[in-house]
C-alpha positions in Angstrom: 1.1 -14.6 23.3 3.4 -13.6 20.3 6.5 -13.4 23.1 6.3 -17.1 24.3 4.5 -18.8 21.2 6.9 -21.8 19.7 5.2 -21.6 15.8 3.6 -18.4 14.4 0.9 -18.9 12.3 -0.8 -16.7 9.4 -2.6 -16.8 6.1 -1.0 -16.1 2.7 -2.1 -16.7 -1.0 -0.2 -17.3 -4.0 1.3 -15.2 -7.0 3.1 -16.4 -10.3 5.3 -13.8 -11.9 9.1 -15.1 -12.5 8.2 -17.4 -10.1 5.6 -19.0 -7.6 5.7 -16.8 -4.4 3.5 -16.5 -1.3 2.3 -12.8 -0.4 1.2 -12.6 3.4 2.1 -10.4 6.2 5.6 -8.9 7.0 4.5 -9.1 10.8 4.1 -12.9 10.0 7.1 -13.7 7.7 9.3 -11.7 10.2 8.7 -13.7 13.4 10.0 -16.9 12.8 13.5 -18.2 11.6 11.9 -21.2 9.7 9.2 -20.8 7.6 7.0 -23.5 6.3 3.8 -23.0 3.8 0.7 -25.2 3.7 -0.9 -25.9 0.5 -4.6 -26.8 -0.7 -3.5 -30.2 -0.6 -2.5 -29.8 2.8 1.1 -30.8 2.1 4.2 -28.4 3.7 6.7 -27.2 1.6 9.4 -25.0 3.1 9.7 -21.3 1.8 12.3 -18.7 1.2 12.1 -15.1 2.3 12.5 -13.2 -0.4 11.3 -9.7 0.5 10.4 -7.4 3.0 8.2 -4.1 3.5 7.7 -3.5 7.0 5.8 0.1 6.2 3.4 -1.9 4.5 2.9 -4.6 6.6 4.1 -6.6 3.4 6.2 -10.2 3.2 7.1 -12.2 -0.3 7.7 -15.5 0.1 9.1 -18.3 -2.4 8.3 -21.8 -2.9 9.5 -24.5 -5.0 5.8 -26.4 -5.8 4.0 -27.3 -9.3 2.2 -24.2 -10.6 -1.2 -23.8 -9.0 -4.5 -22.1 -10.3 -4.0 -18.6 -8.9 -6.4 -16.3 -7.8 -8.2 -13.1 -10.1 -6.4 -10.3 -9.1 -8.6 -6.6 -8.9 -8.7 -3.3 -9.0 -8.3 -1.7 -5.0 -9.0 1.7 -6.5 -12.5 0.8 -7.7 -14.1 0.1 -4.4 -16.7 1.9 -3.0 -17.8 2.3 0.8 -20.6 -0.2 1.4 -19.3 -2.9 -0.7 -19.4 -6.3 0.5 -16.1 -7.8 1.1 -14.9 -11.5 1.7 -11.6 -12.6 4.1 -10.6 -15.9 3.6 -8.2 -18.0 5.8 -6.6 -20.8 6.6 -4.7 -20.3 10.1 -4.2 -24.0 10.9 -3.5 -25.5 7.5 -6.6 -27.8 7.5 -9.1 -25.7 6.5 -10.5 -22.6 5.0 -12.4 -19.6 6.9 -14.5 -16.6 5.3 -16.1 -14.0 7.3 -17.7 -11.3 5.2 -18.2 -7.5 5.6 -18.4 -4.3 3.7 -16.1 -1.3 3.1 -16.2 0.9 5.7 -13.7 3.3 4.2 -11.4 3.3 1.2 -8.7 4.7 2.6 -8.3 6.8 -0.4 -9.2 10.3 1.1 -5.6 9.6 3.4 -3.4 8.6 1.2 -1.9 12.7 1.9 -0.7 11.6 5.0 2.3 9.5 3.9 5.1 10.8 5.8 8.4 9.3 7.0 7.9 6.5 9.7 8.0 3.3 11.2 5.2 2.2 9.4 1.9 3.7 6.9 -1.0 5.1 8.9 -3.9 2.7 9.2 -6.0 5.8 7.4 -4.4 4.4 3.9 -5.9 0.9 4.3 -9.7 -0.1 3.6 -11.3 -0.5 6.6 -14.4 -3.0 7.1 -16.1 -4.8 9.4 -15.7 -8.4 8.3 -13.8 -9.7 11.4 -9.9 -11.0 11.0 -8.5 -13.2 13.3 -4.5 -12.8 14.2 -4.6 -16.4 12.1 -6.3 -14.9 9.2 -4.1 -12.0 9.0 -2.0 -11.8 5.3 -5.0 -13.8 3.8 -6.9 -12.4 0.6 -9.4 -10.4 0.7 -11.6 -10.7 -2.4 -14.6 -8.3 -3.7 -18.2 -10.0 -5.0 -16.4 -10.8 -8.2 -14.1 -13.4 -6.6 -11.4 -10.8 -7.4 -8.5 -10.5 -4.6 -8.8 -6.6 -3.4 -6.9 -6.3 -0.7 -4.8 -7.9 2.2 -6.1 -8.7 5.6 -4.5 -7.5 8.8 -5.0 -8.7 12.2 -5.0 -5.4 14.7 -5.9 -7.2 17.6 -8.4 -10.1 18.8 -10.7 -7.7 21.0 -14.5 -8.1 19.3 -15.6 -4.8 17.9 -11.6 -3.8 17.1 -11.4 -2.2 13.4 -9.8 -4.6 10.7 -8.0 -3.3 8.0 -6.8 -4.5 4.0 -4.0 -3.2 2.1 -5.0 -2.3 -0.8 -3.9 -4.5 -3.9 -2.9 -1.6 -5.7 -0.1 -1.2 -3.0 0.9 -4.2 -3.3 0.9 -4.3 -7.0 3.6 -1.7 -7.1 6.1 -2.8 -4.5 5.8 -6.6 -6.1 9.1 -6.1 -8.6 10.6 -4.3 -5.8 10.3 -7.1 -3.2 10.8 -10.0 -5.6 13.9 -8.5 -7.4 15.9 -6.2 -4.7 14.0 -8.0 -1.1 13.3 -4.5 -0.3 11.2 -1.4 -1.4 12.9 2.1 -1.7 10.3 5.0 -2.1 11.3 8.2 -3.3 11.0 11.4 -0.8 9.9 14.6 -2.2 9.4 16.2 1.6 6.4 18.9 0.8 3.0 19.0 2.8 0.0 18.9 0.7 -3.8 19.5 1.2 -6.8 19.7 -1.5 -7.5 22.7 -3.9 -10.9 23.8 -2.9 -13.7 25.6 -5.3 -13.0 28.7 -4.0 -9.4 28.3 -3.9 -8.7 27.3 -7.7 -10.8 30.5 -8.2 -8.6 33.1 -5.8 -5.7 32.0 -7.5 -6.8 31.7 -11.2 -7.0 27.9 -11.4 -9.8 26.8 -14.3 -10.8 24.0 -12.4 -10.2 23.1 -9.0 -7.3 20.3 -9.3 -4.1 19.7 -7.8 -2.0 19.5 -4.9 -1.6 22.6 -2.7 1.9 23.0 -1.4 1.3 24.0 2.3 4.8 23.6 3.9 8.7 22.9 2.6 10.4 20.5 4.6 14.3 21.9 4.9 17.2 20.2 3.2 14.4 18.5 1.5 14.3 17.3 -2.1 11.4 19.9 -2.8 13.2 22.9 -0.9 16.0 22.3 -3.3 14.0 21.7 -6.1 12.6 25.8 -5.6 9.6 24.6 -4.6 7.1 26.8 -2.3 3.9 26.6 -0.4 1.2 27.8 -1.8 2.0 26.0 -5.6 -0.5 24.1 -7.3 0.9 20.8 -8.2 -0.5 19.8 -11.5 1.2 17.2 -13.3 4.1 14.8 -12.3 6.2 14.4 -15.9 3.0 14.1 -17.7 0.5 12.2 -15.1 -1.9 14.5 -13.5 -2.0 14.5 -9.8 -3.8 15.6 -6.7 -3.6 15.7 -3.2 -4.6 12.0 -3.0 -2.3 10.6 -5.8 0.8 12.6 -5.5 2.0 10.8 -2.4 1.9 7.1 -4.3 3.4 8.7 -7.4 6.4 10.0 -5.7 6.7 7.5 -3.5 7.5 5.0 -6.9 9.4 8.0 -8.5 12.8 6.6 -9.2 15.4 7.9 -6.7 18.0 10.2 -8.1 15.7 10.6 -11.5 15.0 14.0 -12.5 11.3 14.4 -12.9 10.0 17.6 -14.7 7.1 18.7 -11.8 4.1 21.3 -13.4 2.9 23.9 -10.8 0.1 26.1 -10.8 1.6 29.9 -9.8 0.9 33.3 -10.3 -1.6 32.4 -12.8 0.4 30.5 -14.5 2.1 27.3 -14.9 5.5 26.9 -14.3 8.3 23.8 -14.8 10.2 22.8 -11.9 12.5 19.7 -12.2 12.4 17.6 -9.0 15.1 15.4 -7.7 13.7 12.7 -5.1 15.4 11.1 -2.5 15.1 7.9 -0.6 12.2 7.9 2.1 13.9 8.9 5.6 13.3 5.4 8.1 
């Protein structure tokens, strides 16, 4: 058990930018006060924490070693349900472990659901059914092409349990933030949002259905100040086009304190509104 083990053990994989640095699981990283990395070669070499991102589930680790053939990094976004997947591992340092599955979900279709909390909803990882073990858990998890996907976390060790992959997409843009500040600090905008529907985009004038629908304005919040109002159309964030699905990601890597000139979709026409974000409420 976690609460009485002496050494906790976990997977990782290796990333050179500025620096050789071990990405693995904050859950991991964050339960012992020494940490200690074991490479191919099965040598130890001790490692530095340098970042944190407990709503991700997210640890960066540094090490002082030779530089090491890294791994093909992919594209999280391209995956498709019923693609085979491959977790590798190496919970004891002696050996490597693969059990293989396909995507079960994308996570995609929740990524509206990012809210203030103690940590992202489950719904935003890729789920699949190759099995992770607690010891696998912050290992890669590569598509067919060898390419590294996602990473693996450990739920539980009950058979049958759900396991889950950040996305490497995610990762990919808290990296800088973890390696160069230890931390990440998204940006808030505090507005509800659903899909614009066929028949919606066509009550309201829309050409094509597209967008984010504004359904409710949190108070005090960045968007209630900003004159934001449910029932907009969110179009275009400065000049990336959005919907329901993207919008959270893109204001969640908004600079803070940057004003952003948000296009919304109402009374038939489209309207500026500049947008000032805040920092995520813990």
């Amino acid at each position: 058990p976690e609460s009485v083990a002496d050494v906790a053990l976990g997977t990782g994989f290796l990333l050179e930018n500025k620096g050789v640095f071990v990405v693995t699981n904050d859950h991991i990283a964050a339960a012992a006060s020494e940490l200690h990395v074991v490479l191919p070669d099965h040598s130890e070499v001790p490692a530095k924490l340098v970042g944190r991102d407990p709503r991700l589930d997210l640890a960066l680790l540094s090490i002082d070693t030779p530089r090491l053939e890294p791994l093909q990094m992919g594209n999280s976004d391209d995956l498709q349900v019923g693609e085979w997947l491959i977790a590798l591992g190496d919970p004891f340092g002696d050996e490597v472990t693969a059990s293989v599955g396909v995507v079960s979900a994308t996570g995609r279709e929740a990524a509206s659901s990012l809210l203030q909390g103690a940590a992202m909803t489950y719904r935003m990882f890729i789920q699949t059914d190759a099995r992770i073990h607690r010891g696998n858990s912050g290992g890669p998890v590569l598509n067919a092409a060898g390419e590294v996907v996602g990473v693996a976390v450990a739920t539980g060790d009950r058979a049958g349990e759900l396991s889950f992959v950040i996305p490497i997409n995610r990762v990919r843009e808290v990296f800088d933030a973890l390696r160069d500040y230890g931390q990440v600090a998204r940006g808030w905008l505090g507005a509800l949002v659903m899909p614009v529907t066929t028949d919606l985009a066509q009550n309201v004038g829309l050409p094509n259905a597209r967008g984010a629908l504004v359904t409710e304005i949190k108070a005090g919040s960045p968007a209630a100040r900003s004159g934001l109002r449910a029932g907009d159309i969110i179009i275009r964030w400065g000049d990336r086009d959005v919907d329901d699905r993207s919008l959270p990601w893109i204001v969640a890597n908004n600079p803070i304190g940057k004003p952003v000139t948000v296009t919304v979709w109402r009374t038939k026409a489209e309207v500026p509104v500049t947008v000032i974000t805040e920092k995520m409420p813990q």
